[in-house]
N, C-alpha and C positions, 0 to 999 in steps of 0.2 A: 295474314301477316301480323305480326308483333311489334306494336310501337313504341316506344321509351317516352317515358313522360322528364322531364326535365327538373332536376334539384332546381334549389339556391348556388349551391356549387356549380354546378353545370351552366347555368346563366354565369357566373361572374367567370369561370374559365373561360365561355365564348366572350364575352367581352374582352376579357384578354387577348384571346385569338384576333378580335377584330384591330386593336391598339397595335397589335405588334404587323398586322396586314398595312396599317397605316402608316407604319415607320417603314417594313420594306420599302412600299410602293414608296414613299418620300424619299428614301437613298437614290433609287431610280430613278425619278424625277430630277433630283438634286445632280448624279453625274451625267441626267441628259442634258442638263442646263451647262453643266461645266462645258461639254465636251461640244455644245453650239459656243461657245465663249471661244474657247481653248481653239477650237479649227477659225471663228472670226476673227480671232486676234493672231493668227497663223499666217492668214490669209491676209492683212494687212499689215503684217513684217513686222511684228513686235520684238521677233527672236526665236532662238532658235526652243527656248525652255518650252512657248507653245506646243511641238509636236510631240512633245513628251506629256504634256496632260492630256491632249487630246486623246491621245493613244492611250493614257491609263483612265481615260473616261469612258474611253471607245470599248476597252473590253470591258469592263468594269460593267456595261449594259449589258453585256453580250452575256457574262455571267447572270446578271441578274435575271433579263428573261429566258437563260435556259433552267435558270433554277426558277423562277414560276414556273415555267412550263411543267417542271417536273412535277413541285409538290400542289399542283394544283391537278394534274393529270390523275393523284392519286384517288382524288375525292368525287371529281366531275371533268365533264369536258372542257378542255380553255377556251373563253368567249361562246362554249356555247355549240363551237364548231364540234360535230362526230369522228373525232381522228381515230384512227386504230391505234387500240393500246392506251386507250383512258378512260379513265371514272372507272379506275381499276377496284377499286374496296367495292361499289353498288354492285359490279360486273362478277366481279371472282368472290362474293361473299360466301357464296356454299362450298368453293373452293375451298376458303381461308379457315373455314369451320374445319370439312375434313379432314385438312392439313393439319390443325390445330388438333383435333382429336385422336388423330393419327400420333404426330408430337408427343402429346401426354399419354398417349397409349405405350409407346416404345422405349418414352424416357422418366416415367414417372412409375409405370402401373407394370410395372415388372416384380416376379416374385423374388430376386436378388436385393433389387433398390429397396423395397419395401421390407424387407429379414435384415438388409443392414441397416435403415433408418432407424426401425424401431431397436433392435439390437443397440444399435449408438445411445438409445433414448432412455434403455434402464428404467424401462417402465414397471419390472416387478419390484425394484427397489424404492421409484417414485409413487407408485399405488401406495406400496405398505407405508411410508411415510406420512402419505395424505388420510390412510383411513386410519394411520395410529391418534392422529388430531381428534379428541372426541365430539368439538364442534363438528367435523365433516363426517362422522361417522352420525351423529345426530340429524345428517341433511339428508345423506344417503339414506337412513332409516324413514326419514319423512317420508322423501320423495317413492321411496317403494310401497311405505304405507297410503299413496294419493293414487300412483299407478294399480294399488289392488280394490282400491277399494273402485278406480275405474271400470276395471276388469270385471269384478261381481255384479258392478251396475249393470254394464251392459250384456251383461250373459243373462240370456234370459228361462227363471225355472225353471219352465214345464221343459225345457229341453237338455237340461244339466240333470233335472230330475231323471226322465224317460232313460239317458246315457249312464247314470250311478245304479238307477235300479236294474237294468239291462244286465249293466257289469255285476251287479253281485248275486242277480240269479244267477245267472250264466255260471260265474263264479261257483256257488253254492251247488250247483245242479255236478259240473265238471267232478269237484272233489267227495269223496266217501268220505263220512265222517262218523261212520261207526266207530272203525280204528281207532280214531283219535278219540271219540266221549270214550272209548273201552279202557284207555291207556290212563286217561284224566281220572274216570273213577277209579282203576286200581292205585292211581296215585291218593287219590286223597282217604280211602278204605286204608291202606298201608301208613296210613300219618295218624289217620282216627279224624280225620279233618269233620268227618261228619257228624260224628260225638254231639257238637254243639246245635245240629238244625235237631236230631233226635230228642236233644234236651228240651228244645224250643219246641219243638210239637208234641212230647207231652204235655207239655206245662200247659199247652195253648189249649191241647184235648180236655186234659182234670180241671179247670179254670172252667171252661166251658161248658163241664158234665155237671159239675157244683152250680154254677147258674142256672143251668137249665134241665135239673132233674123230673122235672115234672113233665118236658116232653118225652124225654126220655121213657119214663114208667106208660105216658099217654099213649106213644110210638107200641110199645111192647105188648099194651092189653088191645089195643087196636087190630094187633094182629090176629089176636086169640082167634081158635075157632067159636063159632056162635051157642054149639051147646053147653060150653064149660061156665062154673058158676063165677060171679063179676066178682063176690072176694077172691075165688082161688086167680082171677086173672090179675087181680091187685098183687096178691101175694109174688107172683110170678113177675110182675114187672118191677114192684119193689127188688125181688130178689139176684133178677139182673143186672138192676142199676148200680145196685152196692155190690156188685162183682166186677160188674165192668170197671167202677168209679175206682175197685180196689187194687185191678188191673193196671190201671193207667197208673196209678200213686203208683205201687210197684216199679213199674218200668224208671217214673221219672228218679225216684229215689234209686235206685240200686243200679250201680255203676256192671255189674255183672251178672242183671237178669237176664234169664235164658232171651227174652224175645230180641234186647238187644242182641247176644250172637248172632241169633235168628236176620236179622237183619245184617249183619253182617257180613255172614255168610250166603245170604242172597244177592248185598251186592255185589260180591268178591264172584262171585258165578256168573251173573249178570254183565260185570266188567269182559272177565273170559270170552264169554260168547258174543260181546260188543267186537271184541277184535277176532275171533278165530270161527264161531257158527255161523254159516251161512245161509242158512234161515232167519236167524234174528236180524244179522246186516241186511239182509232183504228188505224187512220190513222195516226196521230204521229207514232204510234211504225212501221207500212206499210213504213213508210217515213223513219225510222231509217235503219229497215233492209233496204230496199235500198240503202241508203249508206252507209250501212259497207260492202255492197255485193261490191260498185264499187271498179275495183282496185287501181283506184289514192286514193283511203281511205285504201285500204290494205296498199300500198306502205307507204303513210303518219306513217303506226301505225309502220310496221316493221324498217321502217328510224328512228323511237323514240330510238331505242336500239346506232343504231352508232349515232346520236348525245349525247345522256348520258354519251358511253364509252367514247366519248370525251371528253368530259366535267372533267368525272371523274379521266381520267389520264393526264389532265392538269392541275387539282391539285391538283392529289398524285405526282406529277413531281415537283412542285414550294413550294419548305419548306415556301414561304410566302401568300400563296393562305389560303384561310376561310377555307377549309376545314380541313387543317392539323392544323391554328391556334386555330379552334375551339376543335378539336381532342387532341392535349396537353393541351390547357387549362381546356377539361372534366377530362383528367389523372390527373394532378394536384389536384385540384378540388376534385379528389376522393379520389387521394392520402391523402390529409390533413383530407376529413371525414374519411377516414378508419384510420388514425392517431388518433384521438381523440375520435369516435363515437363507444364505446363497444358496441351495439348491432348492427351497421352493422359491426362490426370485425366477431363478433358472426356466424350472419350470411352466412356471406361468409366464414368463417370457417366449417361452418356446410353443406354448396355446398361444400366444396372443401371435404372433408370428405365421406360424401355421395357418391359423383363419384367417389372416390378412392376407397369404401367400396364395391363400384358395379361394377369396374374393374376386383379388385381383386376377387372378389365372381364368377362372371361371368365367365370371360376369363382364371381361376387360372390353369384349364390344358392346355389352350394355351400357355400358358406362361412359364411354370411347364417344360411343353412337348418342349420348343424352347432350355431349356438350354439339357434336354433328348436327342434331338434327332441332338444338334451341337456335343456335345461327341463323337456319336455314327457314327457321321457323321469322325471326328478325326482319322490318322492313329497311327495302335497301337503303333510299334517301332517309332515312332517320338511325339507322346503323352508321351510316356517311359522318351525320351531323355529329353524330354521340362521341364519334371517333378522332374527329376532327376539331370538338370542345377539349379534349382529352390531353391530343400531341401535336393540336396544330400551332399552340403556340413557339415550341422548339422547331419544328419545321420553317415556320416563319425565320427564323434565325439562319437557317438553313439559305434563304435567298438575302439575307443582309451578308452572310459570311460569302454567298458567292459573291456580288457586287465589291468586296472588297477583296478579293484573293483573284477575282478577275478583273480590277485596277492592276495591282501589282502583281500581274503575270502581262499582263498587256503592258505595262512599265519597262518589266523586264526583256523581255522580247525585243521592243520599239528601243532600248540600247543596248543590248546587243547586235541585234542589224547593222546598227547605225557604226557602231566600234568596231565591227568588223568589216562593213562598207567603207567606213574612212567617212 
């Protein structure tokens, strides 16, 4: 069971509750005084005005103790006695719940009530108003930037990782990707896009034969066979070097050296058979699984995740970073269409509607059953008490109004009789 722990409020409403028990019960006391007066002084021939108080003092009780009896029945036994049909709130509490949940289930958690409240509530037009405000479009931006940066915390790597690399072999493995490098190179061959890496790798090639001429010629007599004489193998590696060396200038200088076509025309072939030979797609894809099997490519993909997370809560962290500035400025932005634009008001009134429609539809005895089964969960005598701090001080009233409405019906009555007895 579930006990309530008791406010400062809660204390000073039962105090009140107990002040106004004290004024009842003193009305009570006060016409049971009258009403010993009122029959002694009846009884000793004062007149005849005697039997007219006694009589509005007489019910006047009669009301009061049936209205204790009542609102005292509601809370506990009267005196203590076990009558049927009292200490009705401790007795019927799980009753009062399911009723109660029932209640709110029938007349609150309806898909109608709930499309017309909100409907009434113009909430596509009060959103765009609230986030066209750039302070509140500034909160919202926060508060999403604290919930992400929540979200990253508690996700933990190795398992974001193991889920991102998963998906992109998978991914990778799923699609051929001959077709598309076949289509890519014929795209950038048909632009000349490659002009500049061929410029770059000669330059890088002559630059580098210039340095290091001397392996070069070293590399060449090296190979010699061992009977030829050591000038003639000089002569020979010299004579390679300043060909080769003559080679490469060639190529770098002249915009329509043969090798460049050569090259061109390799890759324009190359591209071809990336999309339509079936042998070479073969071995692309042979060549691909390959490296997604190595694990410095495993490693590569699953490390994509911690550099993102980085990335990502360095600027959910920096209120002046693109991310969050692009982020308020979308709020804004939408703020102002949802301001002005009735049919994305509409809209989004009729999502928000919907989901609320299908909540409530859905979940209406999980929800029904949460207030059911807090009740039920509630101790009886302290449900009582909590109950009785609440509304017992109007109840109390409730027995000062009977004691006076039962004077004056017992008034009424006692001449009436009498006017119509003579």
């Amino acid at each position: 069971m579930v006990s309530f722990s008791y406010t400062a409020a809660d204390e000073e409403k039962s105090r009140g509750v107990r002040r106004m028990k004290t004024l009842a019960t003193s009305l009570l006391a006060a016409v049971a005084v009258v009403y010993a007066l009122a029959t002694w002084a009846e009884n000793a021939g004062w007149g005849a005005w005697t039997g007219y108080v006694a009589a509005a003092a007489e019910a006047g009780m009669v009301g009061a103790l049936a209205d204790w009896f009542a609102v005292t029945a509601l809370f506990r036994h009267p005196l203590g006695v076990p009558i049927p049909h009292t200490a009705i709130i401790p007795k019927k509490k799980d009753q009062l719940g399911a009723s109660l949940g029932s209640f709110v289930g029938e007349n609150f958690l309806s898909a109608d009530v709930v499309r017309g409240r909100l409907h009434a509530f113009g909430i596509g037009g009060r959103l765009g108003a609230w986030l066209a405000d750039p302070a509140h479009a500034d909160r919202v931006t926060a508060e999403a930037s604290t919930a992400l940066r929540g979200a990253l915390t508690v996700l933990r790597d190795s398992d974001v990782q193991a889920v991102v690399g998963e998906a992109i072999t998978r991914r990778a493995e799923a699609v051929e990707i001959a077709p598309g490098l076949g289509k890519t190179l014929e795209k950038i061959v048909t632009d000349g896009a490659h002009h500049r890496a061929v410029d770059l790798v000669c330059t890088r090639a002559h630059d580098w034969l210039v340095t290091h001429g001397e392996s070069v010629m070293d590399a060449v007599q090296g190979g010699a066979p061992g009977w030829t004489p050591r000038f003639v193998d000089k002569r020979i590696g010299e004579r390679v070097y300043k060909e080769l060396l003559r080679f490469v200038t060639e190529v770098r200088d002249m915009p329509g050296h043969p090798a460049r076509g050569a090259i061109d025309r390799f890759l324009t072939d190359f591209a071809t058979d990336l999309q339509g030979d079936t042998d070479t797609r073969a071995r692309v894809e042979r060549l691909k699984s390959d490296l997604l099997a190595r694990p410095e490519i495993q490693d590569i993909i699953a490390s994509a995740w911690s550099s993102v997370r980085a990335l990502i809560l360095a600027a959910a962290e920096d209120d002046r970073s693109q991310l969050r500035l692009r982020a308020r400025a979308s709020l804004i932005s939408l703020g102002n269409r949802l301001s002005t634009d009735t049919r994305l008001q509409e809209k989004v009134e009729g999502w928000a509607e919907d989901a609320a429609a299908y909540v409530v539809t859905t979940y209406r005895r999980e929800i029904t059953s949460l207030i059911s089964d807090t009740v039920a969960g509630w101790d009886a005598t302290q449900t009582s008490k909590k109950i009785e701090a609440n509304i017992g001080r109007d109840l109390q009233f409730i027995r000062i109004n009977g004691t006076v409405v039962g004077a004056l019906a017992g008034l009424l009555i006692y001449t009436v009789s009498h006017g119509v007895g003579g």
